[in-house]
C-alpha positions as CSV (number, residue, x, y, z in Angstrom):
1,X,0.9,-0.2,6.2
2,X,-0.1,-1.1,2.8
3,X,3.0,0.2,1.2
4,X,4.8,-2.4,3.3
5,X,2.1,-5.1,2.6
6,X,2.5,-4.5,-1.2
7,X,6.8,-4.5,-0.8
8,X,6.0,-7.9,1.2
9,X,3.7,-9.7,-1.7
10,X,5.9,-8.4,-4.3
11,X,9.1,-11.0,-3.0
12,X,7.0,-13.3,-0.8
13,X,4.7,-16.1,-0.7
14,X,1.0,-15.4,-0.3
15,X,-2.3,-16.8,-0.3
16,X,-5.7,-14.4,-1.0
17,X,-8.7,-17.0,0.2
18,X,-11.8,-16.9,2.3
19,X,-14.9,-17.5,0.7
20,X,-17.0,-16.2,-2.2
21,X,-19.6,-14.6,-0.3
22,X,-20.3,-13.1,3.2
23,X,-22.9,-15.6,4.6
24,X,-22.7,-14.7,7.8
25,X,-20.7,-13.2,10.7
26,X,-19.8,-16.3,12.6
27,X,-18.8,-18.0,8.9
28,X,-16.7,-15.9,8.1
29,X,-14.8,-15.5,11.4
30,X,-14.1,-19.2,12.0
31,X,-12.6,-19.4,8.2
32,X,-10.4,-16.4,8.6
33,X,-9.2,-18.0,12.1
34,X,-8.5,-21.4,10.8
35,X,-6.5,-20.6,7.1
36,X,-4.3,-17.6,9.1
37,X,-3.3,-20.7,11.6
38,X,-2.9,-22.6,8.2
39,X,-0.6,-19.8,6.6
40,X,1.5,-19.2,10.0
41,X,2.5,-22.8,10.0
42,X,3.6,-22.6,6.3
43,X,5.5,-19.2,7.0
44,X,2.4,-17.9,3.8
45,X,1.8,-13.8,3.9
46,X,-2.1,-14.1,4.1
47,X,-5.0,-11.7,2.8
48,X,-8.8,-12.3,3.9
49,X,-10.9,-12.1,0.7
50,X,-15.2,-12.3,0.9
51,X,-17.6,-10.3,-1.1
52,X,-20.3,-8.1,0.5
53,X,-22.1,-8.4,-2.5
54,X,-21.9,-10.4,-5.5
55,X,-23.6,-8.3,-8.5
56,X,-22.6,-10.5,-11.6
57,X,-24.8,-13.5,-10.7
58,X,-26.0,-15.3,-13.4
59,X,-29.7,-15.8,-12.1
60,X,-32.1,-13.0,-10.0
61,X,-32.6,-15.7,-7.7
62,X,-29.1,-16.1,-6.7
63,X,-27.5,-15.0,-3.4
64,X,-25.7,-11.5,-3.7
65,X,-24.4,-11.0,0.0
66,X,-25.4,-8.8,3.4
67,X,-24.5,-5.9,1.1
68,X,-21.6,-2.9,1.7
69,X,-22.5,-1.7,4.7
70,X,-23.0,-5.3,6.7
71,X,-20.1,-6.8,4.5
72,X,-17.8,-3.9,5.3
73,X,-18.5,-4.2,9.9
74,X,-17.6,-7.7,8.8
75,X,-14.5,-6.9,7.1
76,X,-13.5,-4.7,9.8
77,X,-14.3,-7.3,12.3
78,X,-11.8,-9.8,10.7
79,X,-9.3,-7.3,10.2
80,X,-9.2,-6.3,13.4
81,X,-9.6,-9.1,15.7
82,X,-7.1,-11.6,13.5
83,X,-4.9,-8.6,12.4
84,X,-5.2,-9.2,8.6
85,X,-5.0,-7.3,5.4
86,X,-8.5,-7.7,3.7
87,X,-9.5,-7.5,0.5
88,X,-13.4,-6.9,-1.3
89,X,-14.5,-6.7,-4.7
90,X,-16.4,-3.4,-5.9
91,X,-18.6,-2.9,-9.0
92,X,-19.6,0.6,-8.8
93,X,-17.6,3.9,-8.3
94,X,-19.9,4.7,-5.1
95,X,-18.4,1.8,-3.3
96,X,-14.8,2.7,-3.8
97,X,-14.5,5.0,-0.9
98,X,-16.5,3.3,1.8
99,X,-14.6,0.1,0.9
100,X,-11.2,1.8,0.9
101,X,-12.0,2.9,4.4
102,X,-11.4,-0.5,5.7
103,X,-10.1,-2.8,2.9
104,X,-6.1,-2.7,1.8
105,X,-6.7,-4.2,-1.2
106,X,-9.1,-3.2,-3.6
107,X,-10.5,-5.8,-6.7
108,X,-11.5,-5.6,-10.0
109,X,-13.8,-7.9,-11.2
110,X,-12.7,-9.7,-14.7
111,X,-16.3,-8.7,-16.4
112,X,-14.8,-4.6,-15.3
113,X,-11.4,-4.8,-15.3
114,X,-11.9,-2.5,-19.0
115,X,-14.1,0.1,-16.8
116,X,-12.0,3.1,-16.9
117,X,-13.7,5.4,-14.1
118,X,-14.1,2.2,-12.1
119,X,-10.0,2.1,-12.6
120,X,-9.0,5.3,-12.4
121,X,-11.3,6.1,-9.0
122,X,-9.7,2.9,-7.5
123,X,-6.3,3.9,-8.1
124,X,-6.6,7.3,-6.5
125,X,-7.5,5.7,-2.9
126,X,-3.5,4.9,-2.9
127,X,-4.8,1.3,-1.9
128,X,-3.4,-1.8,-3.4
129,X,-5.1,-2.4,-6.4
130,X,-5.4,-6.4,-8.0
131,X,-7.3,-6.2,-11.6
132,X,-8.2,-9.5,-12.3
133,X,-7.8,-10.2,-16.1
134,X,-11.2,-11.1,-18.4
135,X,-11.8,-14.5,-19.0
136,X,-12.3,-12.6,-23.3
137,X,-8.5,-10.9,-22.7
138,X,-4.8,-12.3,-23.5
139,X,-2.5,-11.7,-20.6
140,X,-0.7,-9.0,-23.1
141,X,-3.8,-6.3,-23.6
142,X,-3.9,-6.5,-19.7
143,X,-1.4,-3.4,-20.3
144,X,-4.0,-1.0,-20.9
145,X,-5.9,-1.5,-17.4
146,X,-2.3,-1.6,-15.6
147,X,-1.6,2.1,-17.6
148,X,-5.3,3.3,-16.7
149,X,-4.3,3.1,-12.7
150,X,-0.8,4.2,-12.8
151,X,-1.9,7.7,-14.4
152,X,-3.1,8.0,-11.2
153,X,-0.1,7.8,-10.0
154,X,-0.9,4.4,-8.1
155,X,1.6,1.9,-8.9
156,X,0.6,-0.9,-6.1
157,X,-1.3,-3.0,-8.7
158,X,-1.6,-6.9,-8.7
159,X,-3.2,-8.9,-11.5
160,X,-5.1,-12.1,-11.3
161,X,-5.4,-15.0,-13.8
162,X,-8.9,-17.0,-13.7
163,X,-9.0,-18.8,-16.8
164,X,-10.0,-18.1,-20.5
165,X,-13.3,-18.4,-21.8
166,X,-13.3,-21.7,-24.0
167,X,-16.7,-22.2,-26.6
168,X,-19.7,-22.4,-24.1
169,X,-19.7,-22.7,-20.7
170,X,-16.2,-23.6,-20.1
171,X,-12.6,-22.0,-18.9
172,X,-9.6,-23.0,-19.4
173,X,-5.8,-21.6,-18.1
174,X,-3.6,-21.0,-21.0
175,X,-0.2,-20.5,-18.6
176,X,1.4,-18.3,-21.3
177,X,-0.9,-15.2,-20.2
178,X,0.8,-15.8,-16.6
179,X,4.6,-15.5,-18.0
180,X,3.1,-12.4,-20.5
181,X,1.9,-10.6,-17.1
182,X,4.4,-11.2,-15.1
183,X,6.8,-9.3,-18.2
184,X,4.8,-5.8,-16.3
185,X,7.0,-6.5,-13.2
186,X,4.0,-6.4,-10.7
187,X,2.8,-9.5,-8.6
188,X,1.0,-12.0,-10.7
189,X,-1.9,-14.0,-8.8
190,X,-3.3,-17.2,-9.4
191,X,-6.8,-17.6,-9.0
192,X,-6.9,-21.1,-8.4
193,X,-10.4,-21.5,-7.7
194,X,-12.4,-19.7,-10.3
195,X,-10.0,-21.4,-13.2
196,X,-12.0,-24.3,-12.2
197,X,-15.2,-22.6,-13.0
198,X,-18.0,-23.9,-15.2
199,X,-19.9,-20.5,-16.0
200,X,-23.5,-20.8,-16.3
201,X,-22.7,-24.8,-16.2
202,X,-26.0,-25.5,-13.9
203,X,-28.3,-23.6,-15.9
204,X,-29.3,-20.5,-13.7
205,X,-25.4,-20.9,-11.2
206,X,-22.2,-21.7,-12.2
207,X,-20.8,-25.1,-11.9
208,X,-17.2,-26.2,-11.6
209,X,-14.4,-28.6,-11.0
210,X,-12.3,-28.3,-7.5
211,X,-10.6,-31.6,-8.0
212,X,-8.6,-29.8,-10.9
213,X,-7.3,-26.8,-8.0
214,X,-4.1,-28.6,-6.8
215,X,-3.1,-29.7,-10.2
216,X,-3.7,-25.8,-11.5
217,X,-2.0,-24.3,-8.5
218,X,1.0,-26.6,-9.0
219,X,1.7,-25.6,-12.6
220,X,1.4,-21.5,-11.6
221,X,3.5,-22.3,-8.9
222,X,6.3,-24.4,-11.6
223,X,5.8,-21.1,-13.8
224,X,7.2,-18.4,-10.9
225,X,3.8,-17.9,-9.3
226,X,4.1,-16.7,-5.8
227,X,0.4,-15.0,-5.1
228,X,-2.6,-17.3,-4.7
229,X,-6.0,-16.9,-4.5
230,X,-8.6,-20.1,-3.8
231,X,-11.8,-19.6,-2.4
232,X,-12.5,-21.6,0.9
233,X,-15.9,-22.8,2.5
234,X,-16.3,-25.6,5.3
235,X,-18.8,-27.0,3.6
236,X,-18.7,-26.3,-0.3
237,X,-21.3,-28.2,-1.5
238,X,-23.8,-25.8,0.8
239,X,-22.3,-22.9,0.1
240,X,-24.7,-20.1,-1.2
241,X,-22.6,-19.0,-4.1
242,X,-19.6,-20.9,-6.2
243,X,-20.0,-24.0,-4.0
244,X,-18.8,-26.4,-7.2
245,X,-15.6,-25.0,-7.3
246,X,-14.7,-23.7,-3.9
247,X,-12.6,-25.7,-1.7
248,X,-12.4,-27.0,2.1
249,X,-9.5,-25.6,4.8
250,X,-8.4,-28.8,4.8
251,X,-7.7,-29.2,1.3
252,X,-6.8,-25.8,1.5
253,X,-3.5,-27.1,3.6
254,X,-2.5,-30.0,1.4
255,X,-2.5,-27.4,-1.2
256,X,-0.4,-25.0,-0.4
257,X,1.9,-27.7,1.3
258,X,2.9,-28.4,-2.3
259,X,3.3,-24.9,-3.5
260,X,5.3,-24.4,-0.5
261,X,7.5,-27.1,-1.6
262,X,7.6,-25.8,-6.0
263,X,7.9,-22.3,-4.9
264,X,11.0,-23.2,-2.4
265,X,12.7,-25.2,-5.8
């Protein structure tokens, strides 16, 4: 199955989205139901994405998430009742097998996508593997984490864009890293949402700028982007984690009712 997934995202159309953080069971069920009806109008390939745990907060105080082995029955639940690939973050080498248990697509976060052992343990599960670039690393030197998993003889790897660090407190997209990835001939993935990002902008969480998403997502989509990642929350502005640059279904739709549109010129 997730040799055919990975053939399918490397030609088609697909969105990676749910939202930052498992809250809860009931949540995360009603997201995953409502952007797979979303994606099966629009003919999108779609991946469930939430985090059981989200370990590079800025503050102590923030939210982390139910934790691996809550966040994972979760996972499983969506999987299995809406029939969807899934995808979960890890951080630590311990969480690499439990996670590759149920998830078809593993993730690096950008702060780890150097850790080697983190790398080379992923790529031995044989799962898909999507390294998301550091927001301190050109699209070129993203190479070197690419080379680290294929030793393992892995070579279902995906690689995210989320923005460049820019002085303090700020990201910014610099589309040329995009076109440099995409010259490693694996899928290249927009991540819309955390481009927006404002890192540390509210003091002890992050702060961002959603209403800049559709304008981002069109201009990766105008550059030969065809893998998406936005993170979704009914109610963003009472969401426990990355509420400021998270998005609504709804907007969700009129979204990727444009890219459906760029992609097809």
């Amino acid at each position: 199955m997730v040799e055919e997934l990975f053939n399918t995202l490397k030609k088609d159309l697909f969105l990676i989205s749910g939202p930052c953080v498992i809250e809860n069971s009931d949540m995360v069920m009603k997201l995953a139901e409502k952007i797979k009806n979303i994606c099966q109008t629009l003919n999108i390939t779609y991946i469930f994405k939430a985090s059981f745990d989200k370990a590079n907060r800025t503050s102590i105080d923030s939210y982390r998430g139910p934790g691996l082995e809550e966040g994972l029955k979760i996972l499983e639940k969506v999987k299995k009742e809406f029939d969807l690939p899934v995808l979960t973050d890890i951080h630590e080498c311990d969480q690499i097998k439990p996670v590759a248990e149920v998830c078809d697509i593993i993730q690096i976060p950008a702060f780890l996508c150097r850790q080697t052992d983190l790398l080379l343990e992923s790529g031995k599960t044989n799962k898909i593997i999507n390294i998301k670039k550091a927001q301190f690393l050109p699209g070129k030197d993203m190479i070197h984490p690419v080379k680290k998993v294929e030793s393992t003889g892995n070579k279902k790897i995906m690689l995210t864009e989320r923005g460049s660090l820019f002085g303090y407190g700020d990201l910014v997209v610099d589309f040329r890293n995009i076109i440099e990835m995409k010259k490693f001939d694996y899928p290249v993935i927009m991540d819309v949402t955390h481009s927006t990002q404002k890192p540390g902008g509210l003091g002890g969480k992050s702060g961002g700028n959603r209403e800049y998403a559709k304008y981002l997502a069109n201009a990766a989509a105008a550059v030969g982007v065809r893998g998406f990642f936005f993170e979704t929350h009914e109610t963003p502005d009472k969401a426990l984690s990355d509420g400021h640059n998270m998005i609504t279904p709804e907007e969700l739709e009129k979204i990727l009712n444009n890219i459906s549109k760029i992609a097809r010129i």
